[in-house]
N, C-alpha and C positions, 0 to 999 in steps of 0.2 A: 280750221274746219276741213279745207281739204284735204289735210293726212287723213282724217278721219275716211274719207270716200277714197283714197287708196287704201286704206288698210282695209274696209269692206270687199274692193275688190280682188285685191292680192290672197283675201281669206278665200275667197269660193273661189279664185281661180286653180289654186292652189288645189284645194277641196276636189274640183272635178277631176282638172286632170288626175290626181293621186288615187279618185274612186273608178274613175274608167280603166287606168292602170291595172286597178286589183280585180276588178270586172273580167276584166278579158284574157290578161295573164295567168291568174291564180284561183280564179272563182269556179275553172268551169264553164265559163260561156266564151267561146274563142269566134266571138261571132259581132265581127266592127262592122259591119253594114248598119244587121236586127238596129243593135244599139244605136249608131248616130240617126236612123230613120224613127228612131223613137224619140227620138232629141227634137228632128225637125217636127214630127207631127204634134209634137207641145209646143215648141215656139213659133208654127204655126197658129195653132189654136190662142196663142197669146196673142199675136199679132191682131188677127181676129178681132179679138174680143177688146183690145187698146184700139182699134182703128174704127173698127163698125158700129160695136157696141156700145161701149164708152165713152170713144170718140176723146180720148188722151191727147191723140194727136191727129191731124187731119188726112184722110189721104188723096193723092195725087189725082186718081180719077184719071187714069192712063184707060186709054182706048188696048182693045187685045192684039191690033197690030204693031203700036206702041211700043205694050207691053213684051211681045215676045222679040222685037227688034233687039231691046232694052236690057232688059232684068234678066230673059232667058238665057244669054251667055252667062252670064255672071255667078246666077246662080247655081247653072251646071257645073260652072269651077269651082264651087263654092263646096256642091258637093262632091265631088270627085277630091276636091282638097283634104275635106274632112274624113271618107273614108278612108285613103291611105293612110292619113296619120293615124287615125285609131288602128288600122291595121297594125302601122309600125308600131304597136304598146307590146303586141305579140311577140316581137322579137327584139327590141333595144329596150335600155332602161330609160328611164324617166330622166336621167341626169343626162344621158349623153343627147337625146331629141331635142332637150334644153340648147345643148351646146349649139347644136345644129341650126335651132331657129335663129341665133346669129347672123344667116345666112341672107337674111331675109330684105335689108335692106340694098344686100349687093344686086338681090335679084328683082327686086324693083327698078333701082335702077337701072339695070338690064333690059327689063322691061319697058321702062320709061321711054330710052334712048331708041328702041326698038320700034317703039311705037308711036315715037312725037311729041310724049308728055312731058320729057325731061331732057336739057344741056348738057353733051359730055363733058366732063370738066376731069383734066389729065389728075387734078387733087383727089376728087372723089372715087377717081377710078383706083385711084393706088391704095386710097383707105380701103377700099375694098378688098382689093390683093392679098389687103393686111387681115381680115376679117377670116377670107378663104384660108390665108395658110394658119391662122389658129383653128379654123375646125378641123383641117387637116390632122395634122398634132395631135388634136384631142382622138380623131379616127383610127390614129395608130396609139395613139395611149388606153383603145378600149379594151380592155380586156375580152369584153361577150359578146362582140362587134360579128351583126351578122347580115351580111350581104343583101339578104331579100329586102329585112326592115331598112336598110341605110340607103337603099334603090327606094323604096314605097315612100321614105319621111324627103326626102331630095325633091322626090315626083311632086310630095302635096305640097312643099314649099314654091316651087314654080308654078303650079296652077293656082298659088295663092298672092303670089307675085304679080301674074296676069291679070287675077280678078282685081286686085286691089286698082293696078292699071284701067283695065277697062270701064272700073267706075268714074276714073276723072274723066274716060273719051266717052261714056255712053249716058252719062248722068251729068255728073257735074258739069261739065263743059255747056249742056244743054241748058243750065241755069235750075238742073231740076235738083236741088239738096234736099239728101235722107237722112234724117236721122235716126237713131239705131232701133227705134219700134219702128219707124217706117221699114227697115231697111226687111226688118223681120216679119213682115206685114207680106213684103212684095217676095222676098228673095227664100225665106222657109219653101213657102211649096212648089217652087222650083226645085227645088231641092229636094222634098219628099217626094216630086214622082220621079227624077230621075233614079236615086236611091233604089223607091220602089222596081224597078226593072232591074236593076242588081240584086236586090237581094232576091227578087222570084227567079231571077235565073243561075245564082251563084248560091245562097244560103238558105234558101226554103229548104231545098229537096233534106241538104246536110240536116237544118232540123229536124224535120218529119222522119228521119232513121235515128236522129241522136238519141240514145233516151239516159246516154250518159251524166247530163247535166240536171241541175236540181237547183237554180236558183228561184227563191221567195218574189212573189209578185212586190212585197214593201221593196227590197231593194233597187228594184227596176223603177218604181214610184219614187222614192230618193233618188235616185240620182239623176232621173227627171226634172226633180225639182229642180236638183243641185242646178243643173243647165241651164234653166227657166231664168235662177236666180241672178247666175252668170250672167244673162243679157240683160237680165234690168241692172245689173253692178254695173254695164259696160255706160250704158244708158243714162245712170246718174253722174260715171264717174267723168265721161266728155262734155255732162251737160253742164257739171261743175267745176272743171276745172280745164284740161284741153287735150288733144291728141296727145303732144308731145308730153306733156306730163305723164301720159300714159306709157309712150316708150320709155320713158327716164324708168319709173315705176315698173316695168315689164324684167328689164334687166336685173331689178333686186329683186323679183319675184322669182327667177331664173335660179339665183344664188340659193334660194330657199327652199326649190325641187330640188335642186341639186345635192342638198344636205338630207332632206328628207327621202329619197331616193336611197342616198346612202342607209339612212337611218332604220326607214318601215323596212325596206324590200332588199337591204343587204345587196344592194347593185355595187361594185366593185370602182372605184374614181384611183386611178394612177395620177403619179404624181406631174408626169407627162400630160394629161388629160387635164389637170389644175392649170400648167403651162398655158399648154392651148387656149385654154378658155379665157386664160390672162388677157393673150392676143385678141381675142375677139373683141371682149370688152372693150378693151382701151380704143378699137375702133369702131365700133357703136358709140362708144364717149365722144371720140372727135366728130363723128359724125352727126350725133345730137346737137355739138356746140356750134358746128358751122349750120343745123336746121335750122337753132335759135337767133344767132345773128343775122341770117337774111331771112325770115321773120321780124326781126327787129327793125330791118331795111329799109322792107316791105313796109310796114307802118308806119316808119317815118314819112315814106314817101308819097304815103297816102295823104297824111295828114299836112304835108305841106303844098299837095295840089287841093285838100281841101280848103286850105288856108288862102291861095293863090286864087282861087275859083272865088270865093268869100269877098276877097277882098277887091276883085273886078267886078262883082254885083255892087259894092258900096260904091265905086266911082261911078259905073254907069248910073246909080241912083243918085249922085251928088248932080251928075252933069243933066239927068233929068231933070233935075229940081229946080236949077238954074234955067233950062230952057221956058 
């Protein structure tokens, strides 16, 4: 049953990115603010309507000083993340952004170290090395490799790096866990109004002169959905199976922009750039195996202090008994 919730969500992940792609490249609408601010003001409005309304999931009932101490960073990175990437659809292909997101765990742990949450370990730091010089590689094996987009997707990887970070020191740490309608509950309209201040002062004016573009309100309504559906995929698929699952699963998602990249939109893959991506992989694999075994660690180790713990309640209850 759980291939079944990766393959749900590797469809619509798939799905989005490849329709925001054609949105913004080829449609006519070169405008990634408009777009991901429409994303947020639905999965807003979801959030909403799963918290308040519905009551799916419960929510936290954060005070507004809280909340802005809290959620406000986060989800400022959160947008600022997402704008530049959608920007960078403008000028890189789909396959090579792929390669790039590889990057992501070096720059966590960067982050990490940086900020408290994580051990430098001379192991992990060279896997990483290993990760850097295959995107490398893949950078000089790109053919239509273009400077603006490879600054703008680099930028939203480390503000996604950060955010991902600040959630263990502003959240979790605090004992407050979100899960992913929560997260979209608190964290969307953070994000829709900082958006909104970009796009009133970057991409209104450009609209209000553009009268070049001509896309159908359905398509903006697709691929709203599309988005919508993305977070309740994300939603089901941690709730059924696990993060790491999800990274395992992410990386054969990777494989399959990468082919379809090639395939719809004719983006160019050297054989150089296949290379690269080889490097990456292989360390995101190692990296995965050593997340899984101290995981495995981790659990053992719980479970033999709860065993330990267990078993001093039974003597202190024997020696009660006796007294």
């Amino acid at each position: 049953m759980s291939y079944t919730y990766v393959l749900i969500w590797m469809s619509i992940s798939c799905t989005v990115i490849l329709f925001n792609k054609w949105l913004l490249a080829f449609s006519g609408f070169p405008y990634p603010i408009a777009l991901t601010l429409w994303h947020m003001f639905l999965c807003s409005t979801l959030g909403f309507l799963c918290v308040r309304v519905f009551k799916v999931v419960p929510s936290h009932n954060m005070k507004v000083e809280e909340y802005f101490s809290r959620v406000f960073p986060i989800g400022a990175l959160y947008a600022l993340s997402l704008w530049l990437s959608n920007s960078s659809y403008l000028y890189l292909s789909v396959s090579f952004i792929q390669m790039t997101k590889s990057l992501m765990p070096g720059l966590v742990f960067i982050a990490g170290t940086t900020m408290g949450t994580e051990r430098f370990k001379k192991s992990t730091a060279y896997n990483m090395v290993l990760i850097a010089f295959g995107v490398f590689i893949c950078a000089l094996g790109e053919e239509n490799l273009v400077v603006k987009g490879l600054i703008q997707q680099l930028t939203a990887l480390i503000f996604e790096a950060t955010r991902l970070t600040l959630i263990q020191i502003l959240i979790n740490s605090k004992g407050m866990k979100m899960n992913p309608l929560q997260s979209i509950y608190y964290i969307s309209p953070v994000c829709m109004a900082c958006l909104s201040i970009n796009f009133y002062i970057i991409e209104l004016p450009k609209l209000q002169t553009d009268d070049a573009w001509d896309l159908q309100p359905a398509m903006f309504l697709l691929n709203g959905a599309c988005a919508v559906l993305l977070n309740l995929a994300v939603f089901l698929l941690i709730g059924k199976t696990s993060a790491l699952t999800m990274n395992i699963a992410g990386v054969i998602k990777d494989w399959f922009l990468i082919f379809f990249s090639w395939f719809v939109f004719g983006a160019p893959i050297s054989f150089q750039s296949i290379v690269g991506y080889l490097f990456c992989c292989s360390g995101v694999g190692v990296y995965n195996y050593h997340k899984l075994q101290a995981m495995k660690v981790k659990a053992s180790n719980e479970k033999l202090t709860e065993k330990s713990v267990k078993d001093k309640d039974e003597e202190m209850a024997k020696l009660m008994q006796k007294q």
